[in-house]
PDB file as gemmi writes it, atoms N, CA and C in Angstrom:
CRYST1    1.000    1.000    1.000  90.00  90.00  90.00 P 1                      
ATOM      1  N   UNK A   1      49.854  17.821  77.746  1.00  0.00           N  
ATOM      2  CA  UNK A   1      49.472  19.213  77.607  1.00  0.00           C  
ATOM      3  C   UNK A   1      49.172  19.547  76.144  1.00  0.00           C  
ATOM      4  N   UNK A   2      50.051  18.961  75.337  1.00  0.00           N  
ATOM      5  CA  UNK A   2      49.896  19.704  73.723  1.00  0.00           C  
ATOM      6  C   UNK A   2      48.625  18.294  73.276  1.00  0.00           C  
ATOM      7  N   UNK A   3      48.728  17.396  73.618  1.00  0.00           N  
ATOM      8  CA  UNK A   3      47.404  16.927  73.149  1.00  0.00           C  
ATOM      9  C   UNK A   3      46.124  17.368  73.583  1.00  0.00           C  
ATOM     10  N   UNK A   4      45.697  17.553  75.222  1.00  0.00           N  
ATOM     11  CA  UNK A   4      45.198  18.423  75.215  1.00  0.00           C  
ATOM     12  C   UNK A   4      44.433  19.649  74.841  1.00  0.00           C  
ATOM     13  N   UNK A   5      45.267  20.372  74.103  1.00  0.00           N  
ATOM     14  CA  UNK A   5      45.596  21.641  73.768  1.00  0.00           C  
ATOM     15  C   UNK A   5      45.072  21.027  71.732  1.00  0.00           C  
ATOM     16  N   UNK A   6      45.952  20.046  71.508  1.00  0.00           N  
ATOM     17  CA  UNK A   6      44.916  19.515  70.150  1.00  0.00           C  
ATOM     18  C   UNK A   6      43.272  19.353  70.555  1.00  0.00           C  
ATOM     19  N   UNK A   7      43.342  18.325  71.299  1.00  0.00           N  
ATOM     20  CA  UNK A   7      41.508  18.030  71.735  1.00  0.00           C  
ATOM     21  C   UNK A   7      40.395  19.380  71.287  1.00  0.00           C  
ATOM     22  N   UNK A   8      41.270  20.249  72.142  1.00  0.00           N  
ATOM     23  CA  UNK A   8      40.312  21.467  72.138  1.00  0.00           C  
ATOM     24  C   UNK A   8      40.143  22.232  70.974  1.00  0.00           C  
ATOM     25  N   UNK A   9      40.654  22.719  70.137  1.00  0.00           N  
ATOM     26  CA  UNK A   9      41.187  23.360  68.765  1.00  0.00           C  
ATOM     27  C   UNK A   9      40.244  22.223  67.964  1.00  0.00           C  
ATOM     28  N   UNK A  10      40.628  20.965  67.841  1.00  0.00           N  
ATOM     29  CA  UNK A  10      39.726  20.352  67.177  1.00  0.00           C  
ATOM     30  C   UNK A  10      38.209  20.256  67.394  1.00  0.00           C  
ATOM     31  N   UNK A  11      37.666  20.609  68.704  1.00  0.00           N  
ATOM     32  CA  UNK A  11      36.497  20.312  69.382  1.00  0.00           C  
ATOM     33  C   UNK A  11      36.251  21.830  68.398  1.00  0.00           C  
ATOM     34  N   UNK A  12      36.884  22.774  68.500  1.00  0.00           N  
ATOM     35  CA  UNK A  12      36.344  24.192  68.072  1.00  0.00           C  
ATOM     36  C   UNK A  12      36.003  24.261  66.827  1.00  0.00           C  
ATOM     37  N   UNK A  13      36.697  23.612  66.138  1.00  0.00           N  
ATOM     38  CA  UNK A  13      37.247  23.003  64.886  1.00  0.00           C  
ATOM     39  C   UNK A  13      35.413  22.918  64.060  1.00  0.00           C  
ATOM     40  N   UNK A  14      35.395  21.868  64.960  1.00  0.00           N  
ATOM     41  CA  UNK A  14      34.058  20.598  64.388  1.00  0.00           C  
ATOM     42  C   UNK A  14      32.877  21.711  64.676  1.00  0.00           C  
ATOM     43  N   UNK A  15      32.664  22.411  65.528  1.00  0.00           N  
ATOM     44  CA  UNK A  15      31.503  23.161  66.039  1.00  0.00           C  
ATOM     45  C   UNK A  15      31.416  24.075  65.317  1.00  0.00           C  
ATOM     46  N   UNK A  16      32.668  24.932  64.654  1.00  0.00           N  
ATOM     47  CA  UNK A  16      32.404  25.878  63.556  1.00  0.00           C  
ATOM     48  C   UNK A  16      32.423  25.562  62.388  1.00  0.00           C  
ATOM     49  N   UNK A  17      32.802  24.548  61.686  1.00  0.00           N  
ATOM     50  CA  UNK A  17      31.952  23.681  60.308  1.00  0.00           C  
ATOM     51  C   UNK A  17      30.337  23.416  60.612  1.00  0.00           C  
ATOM     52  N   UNK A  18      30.483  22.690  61.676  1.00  0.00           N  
ATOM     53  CA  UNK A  18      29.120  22.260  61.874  1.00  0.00           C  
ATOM     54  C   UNK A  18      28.096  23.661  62.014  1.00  0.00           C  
ATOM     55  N   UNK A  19      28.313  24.474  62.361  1.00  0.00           N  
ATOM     56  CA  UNK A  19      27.387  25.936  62.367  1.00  0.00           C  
ATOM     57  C   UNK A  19      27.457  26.563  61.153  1.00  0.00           C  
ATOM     58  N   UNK A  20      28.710  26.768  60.170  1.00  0.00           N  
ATOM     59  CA  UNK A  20      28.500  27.203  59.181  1.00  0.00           C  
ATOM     60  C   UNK A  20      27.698  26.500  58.225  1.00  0.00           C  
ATOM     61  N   UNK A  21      27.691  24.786  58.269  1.00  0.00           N  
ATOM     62  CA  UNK A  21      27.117  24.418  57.684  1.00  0.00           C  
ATOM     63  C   UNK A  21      25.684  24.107  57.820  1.00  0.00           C  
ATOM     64  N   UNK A  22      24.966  24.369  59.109  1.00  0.00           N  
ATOM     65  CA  UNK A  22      23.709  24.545  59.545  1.00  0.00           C  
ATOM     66  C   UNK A  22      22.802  25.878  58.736  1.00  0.00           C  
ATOM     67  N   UNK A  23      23.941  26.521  58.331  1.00  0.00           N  
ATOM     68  CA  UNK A  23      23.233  27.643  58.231  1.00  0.00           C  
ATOM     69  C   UNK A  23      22.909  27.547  57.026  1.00  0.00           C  
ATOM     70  N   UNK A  24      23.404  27.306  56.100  1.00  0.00           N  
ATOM     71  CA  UNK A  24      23.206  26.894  54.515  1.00  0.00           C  
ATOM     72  C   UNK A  24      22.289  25.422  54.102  1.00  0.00           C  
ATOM     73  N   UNK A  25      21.380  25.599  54.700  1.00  0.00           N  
ATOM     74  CA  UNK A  25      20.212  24.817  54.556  1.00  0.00           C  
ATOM     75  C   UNK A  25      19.305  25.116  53.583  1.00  0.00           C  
ATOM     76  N   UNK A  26      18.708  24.239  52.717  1.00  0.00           N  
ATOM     77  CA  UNK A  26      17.604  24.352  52.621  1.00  0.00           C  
ATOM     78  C   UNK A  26      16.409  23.537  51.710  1.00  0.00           C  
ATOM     79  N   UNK A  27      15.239  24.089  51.463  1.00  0.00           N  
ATOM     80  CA  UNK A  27      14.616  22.724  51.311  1.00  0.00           C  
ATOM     81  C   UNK A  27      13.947  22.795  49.811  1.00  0.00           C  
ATOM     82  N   UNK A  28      13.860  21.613  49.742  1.00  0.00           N  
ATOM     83  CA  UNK A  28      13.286  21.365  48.243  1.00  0.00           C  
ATOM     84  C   UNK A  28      11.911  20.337  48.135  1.00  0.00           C  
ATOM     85  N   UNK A  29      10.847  20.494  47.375  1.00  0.00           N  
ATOM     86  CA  UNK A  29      10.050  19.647  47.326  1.00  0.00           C  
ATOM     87  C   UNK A  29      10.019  18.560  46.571  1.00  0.00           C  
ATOM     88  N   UNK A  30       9.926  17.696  46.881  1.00  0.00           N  
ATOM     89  CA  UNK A  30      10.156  16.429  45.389  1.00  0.00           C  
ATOM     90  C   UNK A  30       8.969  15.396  45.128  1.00  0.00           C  
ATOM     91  N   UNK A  31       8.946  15.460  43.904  1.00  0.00           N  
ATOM     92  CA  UNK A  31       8.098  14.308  43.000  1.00  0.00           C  
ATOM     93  C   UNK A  31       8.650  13.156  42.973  1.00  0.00           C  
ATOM     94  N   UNK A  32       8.874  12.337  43.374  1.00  0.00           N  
ATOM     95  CA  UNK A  32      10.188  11.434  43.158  1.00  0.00           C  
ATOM     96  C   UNK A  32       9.468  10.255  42.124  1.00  0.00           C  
ATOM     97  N   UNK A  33      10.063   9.484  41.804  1.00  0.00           N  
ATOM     98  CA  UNK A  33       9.423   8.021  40.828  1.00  0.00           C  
ATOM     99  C   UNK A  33       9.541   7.072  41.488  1.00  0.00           C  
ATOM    100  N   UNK A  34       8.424   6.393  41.367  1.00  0.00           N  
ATOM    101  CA  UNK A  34       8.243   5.151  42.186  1.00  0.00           C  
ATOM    102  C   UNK A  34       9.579   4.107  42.161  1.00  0.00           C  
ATOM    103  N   UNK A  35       9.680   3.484  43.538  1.00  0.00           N  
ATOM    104  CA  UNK A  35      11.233   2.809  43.435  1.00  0.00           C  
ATOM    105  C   UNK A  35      11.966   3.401  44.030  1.00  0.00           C  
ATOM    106  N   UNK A  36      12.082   4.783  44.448  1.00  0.00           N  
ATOM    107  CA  UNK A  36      12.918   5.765  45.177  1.00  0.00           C  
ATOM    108  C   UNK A  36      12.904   5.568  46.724  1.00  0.00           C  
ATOM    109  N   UNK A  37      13.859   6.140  47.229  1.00  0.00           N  
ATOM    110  CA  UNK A  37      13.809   6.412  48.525  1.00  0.00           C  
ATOM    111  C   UNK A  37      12.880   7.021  49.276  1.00  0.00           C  
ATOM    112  N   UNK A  38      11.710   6.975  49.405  1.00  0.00           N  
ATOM    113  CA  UNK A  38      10.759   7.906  50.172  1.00  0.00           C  
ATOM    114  C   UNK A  38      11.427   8.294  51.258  1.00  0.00           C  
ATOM    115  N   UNK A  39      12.351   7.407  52.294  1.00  0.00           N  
ATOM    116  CA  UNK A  39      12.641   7.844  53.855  1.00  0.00           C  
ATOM    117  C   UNK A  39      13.134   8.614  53.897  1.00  0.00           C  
ATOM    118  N   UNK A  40      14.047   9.414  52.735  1.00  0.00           N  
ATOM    119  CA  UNK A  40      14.492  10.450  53.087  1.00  0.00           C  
ATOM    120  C   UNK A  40      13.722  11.947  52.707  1.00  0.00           C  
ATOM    121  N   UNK A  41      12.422  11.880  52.281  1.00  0.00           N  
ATOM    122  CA  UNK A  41      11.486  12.848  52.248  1.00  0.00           C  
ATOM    123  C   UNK A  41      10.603  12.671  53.576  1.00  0.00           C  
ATOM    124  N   UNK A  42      10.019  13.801  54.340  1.00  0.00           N  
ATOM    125  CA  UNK A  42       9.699  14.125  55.080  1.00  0.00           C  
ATOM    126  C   UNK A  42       8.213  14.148  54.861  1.00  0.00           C  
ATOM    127  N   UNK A  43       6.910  14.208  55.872  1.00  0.00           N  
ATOM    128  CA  UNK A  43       5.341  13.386  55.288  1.00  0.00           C  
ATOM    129  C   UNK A  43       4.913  14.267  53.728  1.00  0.00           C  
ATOM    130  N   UNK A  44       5.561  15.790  54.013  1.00  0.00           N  
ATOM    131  CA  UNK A  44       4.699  16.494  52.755  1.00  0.00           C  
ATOM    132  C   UNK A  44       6.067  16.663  51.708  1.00  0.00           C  
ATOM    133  N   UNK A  45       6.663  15.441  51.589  1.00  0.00           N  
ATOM    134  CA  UNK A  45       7.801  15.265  50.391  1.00  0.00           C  
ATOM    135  C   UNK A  45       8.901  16.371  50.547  1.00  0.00           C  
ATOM    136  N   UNK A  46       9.325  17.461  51.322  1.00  0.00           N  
ATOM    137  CA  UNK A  46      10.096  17.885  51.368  1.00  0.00           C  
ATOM    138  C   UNK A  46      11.379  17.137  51.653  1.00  0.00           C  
ATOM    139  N   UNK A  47      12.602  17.748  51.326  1.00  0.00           N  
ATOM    140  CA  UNK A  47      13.952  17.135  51.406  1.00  0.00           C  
ATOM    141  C   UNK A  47      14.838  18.811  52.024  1.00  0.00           C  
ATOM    142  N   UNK A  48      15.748  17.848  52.998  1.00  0.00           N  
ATOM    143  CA  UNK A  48      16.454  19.327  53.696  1.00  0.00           C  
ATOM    144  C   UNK A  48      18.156  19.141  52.477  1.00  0.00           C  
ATOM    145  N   UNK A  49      18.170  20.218  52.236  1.00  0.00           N  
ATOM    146  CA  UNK A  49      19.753  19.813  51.369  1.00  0.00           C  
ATOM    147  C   UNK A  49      21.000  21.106  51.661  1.00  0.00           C  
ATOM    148  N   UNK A  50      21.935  20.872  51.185  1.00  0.00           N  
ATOM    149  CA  UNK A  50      22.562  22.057  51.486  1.00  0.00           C  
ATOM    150  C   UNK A  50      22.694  22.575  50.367  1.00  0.00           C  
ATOM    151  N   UNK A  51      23.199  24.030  50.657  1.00  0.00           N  
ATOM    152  CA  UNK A  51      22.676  25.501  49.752  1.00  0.00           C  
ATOM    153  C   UNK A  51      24.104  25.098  48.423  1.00  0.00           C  
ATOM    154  N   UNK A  52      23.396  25.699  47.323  1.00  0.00           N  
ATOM    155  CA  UNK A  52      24.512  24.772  46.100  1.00  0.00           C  
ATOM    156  C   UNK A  52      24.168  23.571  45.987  1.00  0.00           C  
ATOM    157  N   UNK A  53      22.781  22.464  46.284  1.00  0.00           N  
ATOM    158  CA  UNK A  53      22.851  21.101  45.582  1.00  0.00           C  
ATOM    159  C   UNK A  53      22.004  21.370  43.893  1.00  0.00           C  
ATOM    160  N   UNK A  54      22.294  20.486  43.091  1.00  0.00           N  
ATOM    161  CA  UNK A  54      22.086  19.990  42.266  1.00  0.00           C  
ATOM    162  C   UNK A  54      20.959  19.215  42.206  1.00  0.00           C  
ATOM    163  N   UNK A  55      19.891  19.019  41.053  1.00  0.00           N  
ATOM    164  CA  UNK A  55      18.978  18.282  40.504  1.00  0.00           C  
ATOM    165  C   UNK A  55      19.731  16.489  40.656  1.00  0.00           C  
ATOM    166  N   UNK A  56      21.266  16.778  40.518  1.00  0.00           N  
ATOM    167  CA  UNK A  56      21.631  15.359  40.782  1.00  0.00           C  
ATOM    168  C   UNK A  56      21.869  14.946  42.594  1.00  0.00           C  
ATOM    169  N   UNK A  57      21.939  15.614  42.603  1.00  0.00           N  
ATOM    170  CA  UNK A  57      22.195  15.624  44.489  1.00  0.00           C  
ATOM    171  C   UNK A  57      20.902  14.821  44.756  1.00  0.00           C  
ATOM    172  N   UNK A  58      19.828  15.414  44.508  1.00  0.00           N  
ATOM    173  CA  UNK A  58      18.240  14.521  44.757  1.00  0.00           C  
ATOM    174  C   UNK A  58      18.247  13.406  44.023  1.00  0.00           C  
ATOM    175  N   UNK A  59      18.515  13.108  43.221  1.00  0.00           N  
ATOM    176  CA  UNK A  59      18.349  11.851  42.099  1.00  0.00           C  
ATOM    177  C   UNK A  59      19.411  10.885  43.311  1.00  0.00           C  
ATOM    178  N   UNK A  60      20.596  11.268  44.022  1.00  0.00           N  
ATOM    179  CA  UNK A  60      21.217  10.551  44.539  1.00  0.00           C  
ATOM    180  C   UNK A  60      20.969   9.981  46.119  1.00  0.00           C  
ATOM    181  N   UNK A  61      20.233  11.093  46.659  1.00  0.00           N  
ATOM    182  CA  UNK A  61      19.814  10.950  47.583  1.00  0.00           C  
ATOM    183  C   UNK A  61      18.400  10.591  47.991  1.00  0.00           C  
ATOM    184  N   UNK A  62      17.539   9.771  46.564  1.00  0.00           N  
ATOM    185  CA  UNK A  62      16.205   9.240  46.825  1.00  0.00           C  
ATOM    186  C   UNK A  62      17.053   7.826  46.153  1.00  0.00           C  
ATOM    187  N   UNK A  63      18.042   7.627  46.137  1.00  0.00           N  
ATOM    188  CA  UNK A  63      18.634   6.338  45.422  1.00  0.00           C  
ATOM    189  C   UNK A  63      17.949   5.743  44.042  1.00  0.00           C  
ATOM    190  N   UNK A  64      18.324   6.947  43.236  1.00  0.00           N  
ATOM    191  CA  UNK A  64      17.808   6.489  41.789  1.00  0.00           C  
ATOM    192  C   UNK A  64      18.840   6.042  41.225  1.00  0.00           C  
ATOM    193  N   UNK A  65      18.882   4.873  40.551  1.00  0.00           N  
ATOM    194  CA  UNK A  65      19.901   4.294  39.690  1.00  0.00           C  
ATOM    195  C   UNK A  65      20.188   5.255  38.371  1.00  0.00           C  
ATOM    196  N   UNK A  66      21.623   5.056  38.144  1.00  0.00           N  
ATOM    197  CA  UNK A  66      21.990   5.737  36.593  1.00  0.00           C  
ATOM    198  C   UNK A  66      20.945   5.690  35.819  1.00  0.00           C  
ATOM    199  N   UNK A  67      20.631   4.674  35.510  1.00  0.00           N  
ATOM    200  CA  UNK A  67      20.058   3.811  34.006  1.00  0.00           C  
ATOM    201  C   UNK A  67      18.765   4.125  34.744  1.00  0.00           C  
ATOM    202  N   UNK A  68      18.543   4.462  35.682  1.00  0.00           N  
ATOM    203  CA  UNK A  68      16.853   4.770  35.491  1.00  0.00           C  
ATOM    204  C   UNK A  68      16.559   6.633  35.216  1.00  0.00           C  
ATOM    205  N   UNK A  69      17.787   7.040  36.185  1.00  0.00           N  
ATOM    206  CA  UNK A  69      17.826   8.570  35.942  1.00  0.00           C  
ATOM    207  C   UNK A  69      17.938   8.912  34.549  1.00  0.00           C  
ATOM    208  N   UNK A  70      18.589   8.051  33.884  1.00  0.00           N  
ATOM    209  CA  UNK A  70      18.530   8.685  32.104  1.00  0.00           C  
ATOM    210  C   UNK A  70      17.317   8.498  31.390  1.00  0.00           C  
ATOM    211  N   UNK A  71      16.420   7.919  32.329  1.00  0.00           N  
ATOM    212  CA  UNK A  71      14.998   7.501  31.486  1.00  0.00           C  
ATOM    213  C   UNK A  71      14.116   8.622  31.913  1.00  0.00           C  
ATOM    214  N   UNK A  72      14.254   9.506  32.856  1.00  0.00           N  
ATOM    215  CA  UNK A  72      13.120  10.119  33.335  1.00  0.00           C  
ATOM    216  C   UNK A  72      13.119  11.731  33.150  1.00  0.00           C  
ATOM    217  N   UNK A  73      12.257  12.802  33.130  1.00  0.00           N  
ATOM    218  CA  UNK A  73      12.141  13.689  32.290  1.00  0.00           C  
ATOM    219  C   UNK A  73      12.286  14.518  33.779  1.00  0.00           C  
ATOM    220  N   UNK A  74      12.669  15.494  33.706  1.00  0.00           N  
ATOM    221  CA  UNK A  74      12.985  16.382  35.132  1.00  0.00           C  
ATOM    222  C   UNK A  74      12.609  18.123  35.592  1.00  0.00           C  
ATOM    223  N   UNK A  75      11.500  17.899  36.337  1.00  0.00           N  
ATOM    224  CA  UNK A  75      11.420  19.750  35.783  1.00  0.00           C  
ATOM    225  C   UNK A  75      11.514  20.371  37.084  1.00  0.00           C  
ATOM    226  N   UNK A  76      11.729  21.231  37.400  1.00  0.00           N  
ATOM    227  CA  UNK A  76      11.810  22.296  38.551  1.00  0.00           C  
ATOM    228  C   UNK A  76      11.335  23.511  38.197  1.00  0.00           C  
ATOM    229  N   UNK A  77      10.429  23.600  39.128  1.00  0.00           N  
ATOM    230  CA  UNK A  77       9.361  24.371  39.379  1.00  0.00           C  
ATOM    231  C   UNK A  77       7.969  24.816  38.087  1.00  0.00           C  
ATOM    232  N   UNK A  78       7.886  23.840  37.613  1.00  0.00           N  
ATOM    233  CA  UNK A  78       7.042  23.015  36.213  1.00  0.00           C  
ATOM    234  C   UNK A  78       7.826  23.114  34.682  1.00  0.00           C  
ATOM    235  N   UNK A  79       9.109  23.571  34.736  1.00  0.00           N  
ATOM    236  CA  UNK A  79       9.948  23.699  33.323  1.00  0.00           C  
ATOM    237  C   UNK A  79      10.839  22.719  33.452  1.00  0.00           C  
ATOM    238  N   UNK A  80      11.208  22.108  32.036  1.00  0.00           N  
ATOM    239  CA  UNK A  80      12.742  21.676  32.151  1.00  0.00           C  
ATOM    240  C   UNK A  80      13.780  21.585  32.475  1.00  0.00           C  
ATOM    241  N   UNK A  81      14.630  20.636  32.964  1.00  0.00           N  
ATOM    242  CA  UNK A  81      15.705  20.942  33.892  1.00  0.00           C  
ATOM    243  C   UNK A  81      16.412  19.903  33.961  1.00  0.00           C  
ATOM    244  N   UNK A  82      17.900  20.500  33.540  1.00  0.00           N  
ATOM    245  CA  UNK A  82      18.954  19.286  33.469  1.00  0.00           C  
ATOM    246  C   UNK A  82      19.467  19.018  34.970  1.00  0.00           C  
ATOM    247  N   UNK A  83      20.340  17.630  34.578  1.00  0.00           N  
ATOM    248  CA  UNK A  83      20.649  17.124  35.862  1.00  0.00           C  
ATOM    249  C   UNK A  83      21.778  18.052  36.828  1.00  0.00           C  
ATOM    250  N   UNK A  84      22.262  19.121  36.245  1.00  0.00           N  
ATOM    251  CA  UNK A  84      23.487  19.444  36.870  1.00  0.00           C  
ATOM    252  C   UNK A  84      22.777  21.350  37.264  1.00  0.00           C  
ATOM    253  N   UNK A  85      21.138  21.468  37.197  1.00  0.00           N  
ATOM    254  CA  UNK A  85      20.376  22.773  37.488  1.00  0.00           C  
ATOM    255  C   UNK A  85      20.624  22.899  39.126  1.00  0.00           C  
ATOM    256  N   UNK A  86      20.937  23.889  39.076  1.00  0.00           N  
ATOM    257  CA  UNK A  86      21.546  24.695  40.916  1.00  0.00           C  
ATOM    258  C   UNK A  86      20.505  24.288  41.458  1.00  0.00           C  
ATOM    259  N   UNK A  87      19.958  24.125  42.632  1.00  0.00           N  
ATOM    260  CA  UNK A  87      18.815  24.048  43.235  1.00  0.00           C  
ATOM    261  C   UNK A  87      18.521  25.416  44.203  1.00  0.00           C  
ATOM    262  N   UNK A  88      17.267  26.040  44.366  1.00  0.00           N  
ATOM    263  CA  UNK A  88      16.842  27.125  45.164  1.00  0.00           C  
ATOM    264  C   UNK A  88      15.732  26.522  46.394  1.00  0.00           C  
ATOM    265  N   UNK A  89      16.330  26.920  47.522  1.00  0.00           N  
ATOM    266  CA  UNK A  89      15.561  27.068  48.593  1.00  0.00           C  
ATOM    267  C   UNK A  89      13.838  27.078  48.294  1.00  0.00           C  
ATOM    268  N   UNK A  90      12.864  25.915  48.287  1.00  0.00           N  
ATOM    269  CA  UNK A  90      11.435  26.435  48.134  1.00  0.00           C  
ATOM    270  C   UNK A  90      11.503  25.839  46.309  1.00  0.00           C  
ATOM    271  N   UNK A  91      12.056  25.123  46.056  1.00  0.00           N  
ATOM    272  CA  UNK A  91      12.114  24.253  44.661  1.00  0.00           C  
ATOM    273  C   UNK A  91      10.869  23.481  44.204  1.00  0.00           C  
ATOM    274  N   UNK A  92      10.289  23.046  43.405  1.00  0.00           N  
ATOM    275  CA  UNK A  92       9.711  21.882  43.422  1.00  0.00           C  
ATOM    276  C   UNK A  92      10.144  21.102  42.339  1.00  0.00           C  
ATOM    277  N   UNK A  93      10.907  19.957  42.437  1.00  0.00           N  
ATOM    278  CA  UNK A  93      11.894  19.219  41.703  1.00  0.00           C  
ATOM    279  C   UNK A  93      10.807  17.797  41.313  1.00  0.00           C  
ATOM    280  N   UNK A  94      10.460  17.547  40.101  1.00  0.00           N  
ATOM    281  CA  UNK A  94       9.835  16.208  39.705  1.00  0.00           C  
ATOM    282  C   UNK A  94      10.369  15.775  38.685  1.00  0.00           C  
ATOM    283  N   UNK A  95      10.450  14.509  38.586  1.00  0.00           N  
ATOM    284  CA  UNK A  95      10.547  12.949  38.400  1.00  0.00           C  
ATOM    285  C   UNK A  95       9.444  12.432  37.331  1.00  0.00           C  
ATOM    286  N   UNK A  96       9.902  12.535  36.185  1.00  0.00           N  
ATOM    287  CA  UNK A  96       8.334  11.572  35.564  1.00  0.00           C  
ATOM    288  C   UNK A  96       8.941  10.731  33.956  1.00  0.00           C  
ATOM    289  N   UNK A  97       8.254   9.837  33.905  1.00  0.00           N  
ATOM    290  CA  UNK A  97       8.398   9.016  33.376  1.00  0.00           C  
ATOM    291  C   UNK A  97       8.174   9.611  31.649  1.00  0.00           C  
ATOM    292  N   UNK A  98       8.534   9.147  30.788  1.00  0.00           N  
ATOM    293  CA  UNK A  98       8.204   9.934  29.481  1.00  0.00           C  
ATOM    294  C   UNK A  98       7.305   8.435  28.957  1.00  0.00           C  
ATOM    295  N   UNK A  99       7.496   7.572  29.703  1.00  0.00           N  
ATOM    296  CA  UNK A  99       6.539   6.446  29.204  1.00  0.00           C  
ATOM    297  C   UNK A  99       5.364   5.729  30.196  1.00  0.00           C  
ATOM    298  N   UNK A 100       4.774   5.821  30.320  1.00  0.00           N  
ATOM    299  CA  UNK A 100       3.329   5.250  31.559  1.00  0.00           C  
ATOM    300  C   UNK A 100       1.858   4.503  30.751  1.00  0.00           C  
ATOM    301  N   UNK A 101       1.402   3.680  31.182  1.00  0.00           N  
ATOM    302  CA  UNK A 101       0.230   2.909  30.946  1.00  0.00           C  
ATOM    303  C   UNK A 101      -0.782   3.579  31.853  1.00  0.00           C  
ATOM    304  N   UNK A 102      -2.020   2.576  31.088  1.00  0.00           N  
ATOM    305  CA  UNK A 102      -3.139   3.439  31.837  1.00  0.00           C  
ATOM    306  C   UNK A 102      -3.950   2.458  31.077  1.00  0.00           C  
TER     307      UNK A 102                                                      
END                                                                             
């Protein structure tokens, strides 16, 4: 009976994290640097994240290495932007190299 009675409370449990945290969505566009994770951008480069990520949250979740993230110049929404900048719903977050051939 009292396990039971756990099962359920926990089942309620999981469904109201999981809804609160549905709701705090949202999306960001990304430039990413070659070498990155593309699979987790979607065909027109969007990324779904939750509300409060970080410029580092993306760097982590296109699997950019440390030592490459300290090489690359970072702007959101075409200005400067450190690694620890809040992120806003409708972002456009890029990735670029301060060194390139041609």
């Amino acid at each position: 009976m009292l396990r039971d009675a756990l099962d359920v409370s926990s089942v309620k449990l999981a469904v109201q994290w999981t809804a609160s945290v549905w709701r705090h969505i949202m999306k960001v566009n990304v430039i990413a640097p070659l070498g990155s994770d593309f699979s987790v951008l979607d065909s027109k480069s969007w990324m779904e994240l939750p509300e409060g990520s970080t410029v580092r949250t993306v760097l982590k979740r296109i699997k950019c290495s440390p030592v490459k993230a300290k090489l690359l110049l970072v702007s959101v929404n075409g200005e400067r932007a450190r690694l620890d900048r809040v992120l806003m719903d409708g972002d456009v977050v890029g990735f670029f190299s301060p060194i390139s051939g041609g």
